[in-house]
Each structure stands twice: as structure tokens, then as C-alpha cells.
N, C-alpha and C positions, 0 to 999 in steps of 0.2 A: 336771660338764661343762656351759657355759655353753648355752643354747639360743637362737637367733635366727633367725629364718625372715620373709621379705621376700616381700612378694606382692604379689595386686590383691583390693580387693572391689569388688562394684559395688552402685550407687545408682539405680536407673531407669534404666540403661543407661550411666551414669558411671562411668569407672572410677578407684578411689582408692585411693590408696597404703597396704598395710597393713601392720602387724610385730609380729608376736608374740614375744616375750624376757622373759626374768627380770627382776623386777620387782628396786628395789633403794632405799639410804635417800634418793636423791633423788626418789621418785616417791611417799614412803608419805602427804602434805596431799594430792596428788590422788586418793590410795589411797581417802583417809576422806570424800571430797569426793565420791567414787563413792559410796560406802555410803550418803552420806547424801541423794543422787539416789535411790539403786536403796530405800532402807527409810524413807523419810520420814515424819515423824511422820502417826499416835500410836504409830507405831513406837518403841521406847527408844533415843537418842540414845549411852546409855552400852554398846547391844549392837555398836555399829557397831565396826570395827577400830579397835585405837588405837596407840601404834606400839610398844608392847613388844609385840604381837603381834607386830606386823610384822615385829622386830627380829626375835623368834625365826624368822620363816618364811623369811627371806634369811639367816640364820645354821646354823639347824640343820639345814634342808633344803633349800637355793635353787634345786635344779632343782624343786624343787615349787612353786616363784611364780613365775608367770606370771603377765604381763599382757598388754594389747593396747591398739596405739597407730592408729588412723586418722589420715591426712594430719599428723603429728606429735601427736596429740592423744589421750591415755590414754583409751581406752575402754570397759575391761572387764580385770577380773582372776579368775585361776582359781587356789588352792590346795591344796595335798593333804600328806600325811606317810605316809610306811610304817608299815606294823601287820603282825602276824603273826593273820590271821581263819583260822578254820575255819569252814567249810561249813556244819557239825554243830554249831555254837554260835554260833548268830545273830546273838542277843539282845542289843541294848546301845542305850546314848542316843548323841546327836549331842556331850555334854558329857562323857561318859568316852572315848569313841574320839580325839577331837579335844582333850582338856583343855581344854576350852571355849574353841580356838582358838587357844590359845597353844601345844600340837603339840611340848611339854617332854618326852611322853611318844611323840617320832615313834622309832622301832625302824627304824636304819640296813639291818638283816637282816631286814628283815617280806619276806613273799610277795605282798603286795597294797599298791596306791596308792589309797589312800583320799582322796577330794575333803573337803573342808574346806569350801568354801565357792567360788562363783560369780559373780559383778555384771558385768551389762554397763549401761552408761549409757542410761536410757531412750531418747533422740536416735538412737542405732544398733543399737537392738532389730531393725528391718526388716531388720539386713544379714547376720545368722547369724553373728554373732560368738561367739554362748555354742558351736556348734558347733565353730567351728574350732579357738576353746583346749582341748577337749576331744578334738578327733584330734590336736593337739600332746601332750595329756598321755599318748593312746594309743602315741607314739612312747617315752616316755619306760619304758612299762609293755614292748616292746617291747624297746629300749636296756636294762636292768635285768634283764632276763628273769624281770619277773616271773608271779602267775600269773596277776593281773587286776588291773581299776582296780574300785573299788565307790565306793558312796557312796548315801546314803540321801533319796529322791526325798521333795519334802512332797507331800500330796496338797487341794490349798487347793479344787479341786472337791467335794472330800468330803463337806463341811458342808452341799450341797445336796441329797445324796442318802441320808445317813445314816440318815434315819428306813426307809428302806425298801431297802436293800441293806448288808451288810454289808462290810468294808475291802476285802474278798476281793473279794467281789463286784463291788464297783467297780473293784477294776483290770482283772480280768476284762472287764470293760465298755470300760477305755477302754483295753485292749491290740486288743477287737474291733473297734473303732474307733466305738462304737455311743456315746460319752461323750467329748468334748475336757478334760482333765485340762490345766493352764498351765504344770505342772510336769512330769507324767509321760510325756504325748505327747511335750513338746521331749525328753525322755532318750531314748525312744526312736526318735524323729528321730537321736538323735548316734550311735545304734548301741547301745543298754543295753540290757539284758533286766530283766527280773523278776525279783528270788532268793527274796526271803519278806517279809511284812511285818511288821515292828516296832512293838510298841503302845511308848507313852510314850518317842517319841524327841526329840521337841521342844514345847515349850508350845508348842501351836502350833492355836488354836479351831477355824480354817477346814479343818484336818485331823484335826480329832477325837482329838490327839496322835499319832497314825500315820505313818507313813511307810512306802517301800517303797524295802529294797536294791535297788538298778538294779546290774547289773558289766556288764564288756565283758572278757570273756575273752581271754589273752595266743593268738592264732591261731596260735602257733610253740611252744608249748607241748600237752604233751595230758595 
């Protein structure tokens, strides 16, 4: 079922036309034009989406791309696929749950929506766009009846405090609010919790390869 949703954000008290909707093959040059806003070198040019991703994420699961258009103008894309997780077996990369993106491996019958991937366009970081595609995607986990949305938080604070607190420890830290996290605070800004943290989920130095499962639990479900 297609998704479209028409609003307002606002700017210093301006208000601007917004819409969040399934992305699709006319939007995927400004897809990668995002990416390479949001990851710009010495980031790797060939990690950025490219459009057999794409193809597969408007082909095999289209209510899972989402994008976001300010005053006509693409601003931010959020993607996800179903998976069947258990609670009781964590443990996995961002490149097996996801097939590195291309989501060949998305499971029409999974219990959980798993984020894929995030980008808002630096220019409309101030307006909480990564928020709002992500209570869209909460409708969908709703709509679906599934059991939750998850997806795996980097924690790019980490690398400053590493020598003297452990992964644990730090989110601890910045669930207390005693540590500002770039990544972990905004998830739990969108409503995400904590579920456990995963060593070696992304090459990823500034998080010491860690990350942390964030979910938002389906509220109509128990």
C-alpha cells in the first residue's frame, strides 16, 4: 500500500510544505546526490546507494522507501526490509541482516522492520526530519502488525571515551543523559530504546565497530 502524508515543518517560525512518500525510479540521481551530501569524502564514494539497490528497495519492498520532500525538494530518505529476529539471538552485522543494502534477503513474513539505512540533507538537519520518517515508518510497523521496527544505532561518541568506559557503559551514559551520543540521543529522541549492543557490526573506527540495537515496540501488540 502506497504511503503519502502532506504536512507542515517549520523554519524559525516559517512554515513549509512537507511530504513524506515512497520513493521511486524517478527520485533514485537525487537519491545518490543525498548520500553523497550526507557521507562525503574520505567517506568511500562506491558505499553510497547505487541504483540496483535502489531498484531492489522500490521492487521488493516499496512500503520500506521512504523519502522526504521539503517545498518540492527531496530531502531525506529512510529504508527498511522485514526480517524474522529473535530477542534471544542478537548478534549479527549491518551487511548480513541488510545484504549489504541490496535487502534480496528482505522476508515478506518477518516479525520485525528493520532500518536499513537513514540520510537527511545537511541544509534540513535543524527541521527533525530523520524523526518524522521514522514515526511514518512506526505507522507501517503498526499497519503490518508487526512486533517492532529495530535497527542498529552507530555510536561515533564512542571513540572519545573508549579508553575509559566500556560500549556498555557508554550508552549507559548517554541513555542518563550525562554523554550527548549524534547517533544514539537522536534514536532515542524518535522513541527507540536500547536492546543490547553488537560488537563488529560496521567498520566503523569512531565506534570502535559497535553499535547498539535501538527498537520501538509495536504499542498494539504484547
Amino acid at each position: 500500500m502506497a504511503y503519502q502524508s502532506e504536512f507542515y515543518v517549520f523554519d524559525d517560525g516559517k512554515p513549509l510544505s512537507a511530504v513524506i512518500r515512497n520513493y521511486n525510479t524517478n527520485d533514485f540521481d537525487e537519491l545518490i546526490q543525498i548520500q553523497a551530501e550526507c557521507f562525503p569524502p574520505p567517506f568511500p564514494s562506491e558505499l553510497w546507494w547505487n541504483k540496483e539497490q535502489l531498484t531492489n528497495h522500490t521492487t521488493l519492498f516499496p512500503e520500506g522507501a521512504l523519502c522526504m520532500e521539503i517545498e518540492g525538494e527531496l530531502a531525506g530518505s529512510l529504508t527498511g526490509l522485514l526480517v524474522h529476529f529473535d530477542p534471544n539471538h542478537p548478534q549479527h552485522t549491518w551487511e548480513e541482516v541488510t545484504d549489504s543494502g541490496y535487502i534480496r534477503n528482505h522476508q515478506p513474513d518477518g516479525n520485525t522492520l528493520y532500518i536499513v539505512d537513514i540520510s537527511v540533507r545537511p541544509k534540513y538537519r535543524k527541521l527533525g526530519l530523520g524523526k518524522l520518517m521514522m514515526q511514518a515508518m512506526y505507522h507501517l510497523v503498526i499497519q503490518k502488525s508487526l512486533d517492532r521496527l529495530l535497527g542498529g544505532g552507530r555510536m561515533p561518541g564512542y571513540h572519545k571515551f573508549a579508553e575509559s568506559l566500556r560500549a556498555e557503559q557508554y550508552v549507559n551514559e548517554v541513555v542518563k543523559g550525562e554523554i550527548k551520543d549524534p547517533v544514539i540521543t537522536f534514536l532515542l529522541r524518535c522513541g527507540r530504546t536500547p536492546l543490547t549492543i553488537v560488537e563488529n557490526y560496521l567498520d566503523d573506527e569512531e565506534s570502535h565497530n559497535y553499535a547498539v540495537l535501538m527498537e520501538w515496540k509495536n504499542p498494539f501488540k504484547k
